[in-house]
C-alpha positions in Angstrom: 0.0 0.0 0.0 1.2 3.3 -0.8 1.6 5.9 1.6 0.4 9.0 1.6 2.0 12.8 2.3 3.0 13.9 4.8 3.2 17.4 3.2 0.6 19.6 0.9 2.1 19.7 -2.6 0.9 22.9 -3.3 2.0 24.6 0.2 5.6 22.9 -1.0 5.4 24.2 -5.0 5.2 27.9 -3.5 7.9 27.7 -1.4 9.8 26.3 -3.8 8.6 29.4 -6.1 9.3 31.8 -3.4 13.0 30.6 -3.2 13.3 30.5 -6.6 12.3 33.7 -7.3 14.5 35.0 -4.6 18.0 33.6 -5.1 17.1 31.9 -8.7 17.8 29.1 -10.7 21.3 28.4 -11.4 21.6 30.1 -7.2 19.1 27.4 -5.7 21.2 23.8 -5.0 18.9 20.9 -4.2 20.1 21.1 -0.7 18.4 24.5 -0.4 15.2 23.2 -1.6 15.4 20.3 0.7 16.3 23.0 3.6 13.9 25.3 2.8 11.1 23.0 1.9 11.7 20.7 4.8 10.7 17.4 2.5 12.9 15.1 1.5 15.6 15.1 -2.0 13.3 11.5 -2.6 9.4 13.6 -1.8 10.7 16.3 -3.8 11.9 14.1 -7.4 8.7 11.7 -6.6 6.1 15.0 -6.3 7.3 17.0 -8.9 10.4 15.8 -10.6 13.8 17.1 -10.9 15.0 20.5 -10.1 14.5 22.2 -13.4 10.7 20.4 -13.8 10.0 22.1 -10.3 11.4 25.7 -11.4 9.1 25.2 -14.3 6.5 24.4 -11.8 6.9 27.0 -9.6 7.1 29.4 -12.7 3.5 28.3 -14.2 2.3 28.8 -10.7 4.0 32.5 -10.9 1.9 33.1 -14.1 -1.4 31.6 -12.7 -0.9 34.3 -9.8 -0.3 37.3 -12.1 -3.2 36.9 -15.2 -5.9 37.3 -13.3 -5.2 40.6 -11.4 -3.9 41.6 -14.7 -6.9 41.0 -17.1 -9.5 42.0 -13.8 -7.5 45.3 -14.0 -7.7 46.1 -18.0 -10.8 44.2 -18.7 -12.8 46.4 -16.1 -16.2 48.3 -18.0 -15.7 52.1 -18.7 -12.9 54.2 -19.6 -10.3 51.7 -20.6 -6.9 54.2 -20.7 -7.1 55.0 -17.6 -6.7 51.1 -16.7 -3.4 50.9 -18.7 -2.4 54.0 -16.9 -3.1 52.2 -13.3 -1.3 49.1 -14.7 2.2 51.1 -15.2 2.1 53.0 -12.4 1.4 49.9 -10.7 4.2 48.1 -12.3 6.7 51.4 -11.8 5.8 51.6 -7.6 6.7 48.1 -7.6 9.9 48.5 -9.2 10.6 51.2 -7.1 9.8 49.8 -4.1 12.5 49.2 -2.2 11.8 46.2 0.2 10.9 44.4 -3.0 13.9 45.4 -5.0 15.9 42.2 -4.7 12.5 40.2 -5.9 12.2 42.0 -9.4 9.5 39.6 -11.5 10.0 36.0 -11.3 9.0 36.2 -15.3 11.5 38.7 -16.1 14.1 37.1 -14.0 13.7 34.1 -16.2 14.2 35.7 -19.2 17.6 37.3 -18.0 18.5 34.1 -16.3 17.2 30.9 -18.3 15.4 31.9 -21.7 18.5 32.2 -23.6 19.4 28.6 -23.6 16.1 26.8 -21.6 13.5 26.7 -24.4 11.0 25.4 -21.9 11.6 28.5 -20.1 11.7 31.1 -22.7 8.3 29.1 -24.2 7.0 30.2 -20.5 8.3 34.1 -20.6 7.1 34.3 -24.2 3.6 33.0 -22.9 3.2 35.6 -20.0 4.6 38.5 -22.5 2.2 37.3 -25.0 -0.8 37.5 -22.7 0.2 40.6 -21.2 0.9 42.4 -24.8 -2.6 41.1 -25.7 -4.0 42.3 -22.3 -2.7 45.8 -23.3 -3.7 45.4 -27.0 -7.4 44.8 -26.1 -7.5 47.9 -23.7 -5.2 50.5 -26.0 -8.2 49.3 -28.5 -11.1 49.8 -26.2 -9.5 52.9 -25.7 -9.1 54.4 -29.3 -13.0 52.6 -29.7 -14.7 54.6 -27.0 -12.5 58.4 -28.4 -9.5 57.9 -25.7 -7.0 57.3 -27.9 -6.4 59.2 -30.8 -6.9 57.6 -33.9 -3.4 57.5 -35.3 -1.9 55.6 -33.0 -1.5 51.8 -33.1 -2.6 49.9 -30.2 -0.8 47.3 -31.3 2.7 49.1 -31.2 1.6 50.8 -28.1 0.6 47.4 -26.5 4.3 46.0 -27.5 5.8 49.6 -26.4 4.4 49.3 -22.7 5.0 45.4 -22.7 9.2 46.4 -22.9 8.6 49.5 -20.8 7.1 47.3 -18.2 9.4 44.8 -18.3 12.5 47.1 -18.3 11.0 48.7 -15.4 11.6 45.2 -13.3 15.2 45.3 -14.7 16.4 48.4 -13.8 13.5 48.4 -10.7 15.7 45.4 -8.8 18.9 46.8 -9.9 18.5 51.1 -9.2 19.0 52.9 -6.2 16.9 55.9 -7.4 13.2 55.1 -7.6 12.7 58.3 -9.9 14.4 56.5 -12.2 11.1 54.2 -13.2 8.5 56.4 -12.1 9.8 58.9 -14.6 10.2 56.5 -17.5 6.8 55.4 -16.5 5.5 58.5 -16.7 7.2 59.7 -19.6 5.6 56.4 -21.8 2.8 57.3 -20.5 2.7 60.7 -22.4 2.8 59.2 -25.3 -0.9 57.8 -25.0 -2.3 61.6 -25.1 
């Protein structure tokens, strides 16, 4: 008879995520995970496989986390610009924010990290930018729709234009000591929607 856990799988996935995210892939040994998960090397390969099948793990888990704030936020009825405004802002103050700064975005972080050369990985970033472009898409063309965009502009390009802004914002967000830095790049990208 087999026997059962003696830990909850998903309590163990984001702790895992949470350490990844902090100190990364290549950073994280599998003594850490044992350490900081408390399970066993043998729980951890029979639960969710090796290391790398557990980052990816951990990193669909990051993405199921993130889409639905996202598409609540630029999906909302009404004006629809001034959701893609609240959305870099957002993005910019967390960047900024200084008790986060060595988090950055797990996403991002994967891209700098593992995308190059993990194609399961950079299948994963591409994923989350591709939603997140088409997030922004959708709004920017609510927006021009209902008169708050003016007509010459391409949601599209705009859409792909925030998706590197925000990104870039994470980059330089974990890295900077000046929070102006963002908040005025923000700011200034944001201009560009008037």
């Amino acid at each position: 008879m087999a026997r059962s856990k003696e830990f909850d799988p998903d309590a163990v996935l984001q702790s895992a995520l949470e350490l990844f995210w902090r100190r990364g892939y290549e950073a994280t040994s599998m003594a850490d995970l044992v350490d900081h998960l408390g399970i066993g090397r043998a729980s951890i390969y029979a639960t969710f496989g090796n290391k790398r099948e557990l980052y990816l793990k951990a990193l669909d888990r990051y993405g199921e986390s993130q889409n639905p704030l996202l598409l609540r936020e630029l999906s909302q009825p009404g004006p629809a610009l001034p959701a893609v405004r609240t959305v870099v802002r957002r993005f910019a103050a967390e960047a900024a924010d200084e008790s986060r700064r060595s988090e950055g975005c797990f996403i991002t972080n994967t891209a700098a990290e593992l995308a190059p050369h993990d194609t399961a990985a950079a299948r994963r970033v591409e994923s989350s930018w591709e939603h997140l472009e088409t997030l922004l898409h959708s709004a920017l063309v609510r927006a021009q729709a209902q008169g708050e965009l003016p007509e010459e502009r391409d949601p599209r390009a705009l859409a792909r234009l925030l998706l590197v802004l925000l990104q870039g914002l994470r980059v330089v967000g974990k890295a900077s000591t000046d929070p102006a830095r963002v908040r005025d790049a923000a700011e200034q990208a944001l201009a560009l929607l008037d």
